[in-house]
N, C-alpha and C positions, 0 to 999 in steps of 0.2 A: 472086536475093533481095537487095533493098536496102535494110539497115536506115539508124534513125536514132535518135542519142542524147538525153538528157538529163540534167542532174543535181537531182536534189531535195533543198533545202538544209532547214535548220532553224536557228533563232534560239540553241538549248538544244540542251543534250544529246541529242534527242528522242529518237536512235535506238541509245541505249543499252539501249532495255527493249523484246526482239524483239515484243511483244504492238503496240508501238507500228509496229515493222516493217510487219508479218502487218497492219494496219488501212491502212495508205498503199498496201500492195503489192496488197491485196483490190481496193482503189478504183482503181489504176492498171492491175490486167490488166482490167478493162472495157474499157479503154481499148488493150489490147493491149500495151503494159507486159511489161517480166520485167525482176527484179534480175541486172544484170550484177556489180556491184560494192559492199559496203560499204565506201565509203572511209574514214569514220569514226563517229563518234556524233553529227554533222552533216550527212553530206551519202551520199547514195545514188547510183549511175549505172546507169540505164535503158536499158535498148533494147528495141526491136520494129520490126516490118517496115512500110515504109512502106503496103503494101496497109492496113493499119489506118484509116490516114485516111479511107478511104470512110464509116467507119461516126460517126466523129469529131462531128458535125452531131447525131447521135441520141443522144449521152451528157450527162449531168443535170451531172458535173462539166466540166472544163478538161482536154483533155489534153495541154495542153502548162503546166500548172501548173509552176512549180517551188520553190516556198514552202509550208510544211508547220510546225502547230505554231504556237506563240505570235505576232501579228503585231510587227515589228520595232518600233513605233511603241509599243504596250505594254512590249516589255523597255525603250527609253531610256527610256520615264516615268517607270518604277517607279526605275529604274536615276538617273535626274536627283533625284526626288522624295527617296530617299534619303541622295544625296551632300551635295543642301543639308540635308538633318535634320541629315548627319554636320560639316558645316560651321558649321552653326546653334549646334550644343552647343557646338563648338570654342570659337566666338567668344564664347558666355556665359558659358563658365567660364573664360576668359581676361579677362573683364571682375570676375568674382568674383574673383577674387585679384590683382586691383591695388589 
């Protein structure tokens, strides 16, 4: 038997709230998937046997996905969009009390 790993990362927390586990882990034994490891509230590590791939062709997802959860490109936004709001006030009310 010859397995093969993966690890399934997340942006957030994702995988602090197991309900969000139980929905990645549902989609991924399709795919022949089993949780080997939580490594933390980020990141999951996967194995299944490589026989799996035969059927790989026939599934609706990815299954060699390893991104899960908010896409990265969303959290800088939100994440840039705020920094300058917090820079914005900075500099107005630094302008107010001169």
């Amino acid at each position: 038997m010859e397995l093969e790993y993966k690890v399934v990362q997340a942006t957030t927390p994702f995988f602090a709230k197991s309900a969000n586990i139980d929905t990645v882990m549902t989609e991924e034994a399709k795919a022949g998937w089993r949780l080997l490891e939580k490594c933390d509230n980020y990141k999951l590590r996967l194995q299944r046997d490589i026989s799996h791939r035969a059927n790989d062709k026939n599934l609706s997802i990815d299954p060699y996905r390893t991104q899960v959860g908010l896409n990265n490109a969303v959290v800088y936004g939100v994440t840039t969009v705020v920094t300058l709001a917090v820079v914005y006030m900075i500099f107005m009310l630094s302008l107010i009390h001169i």
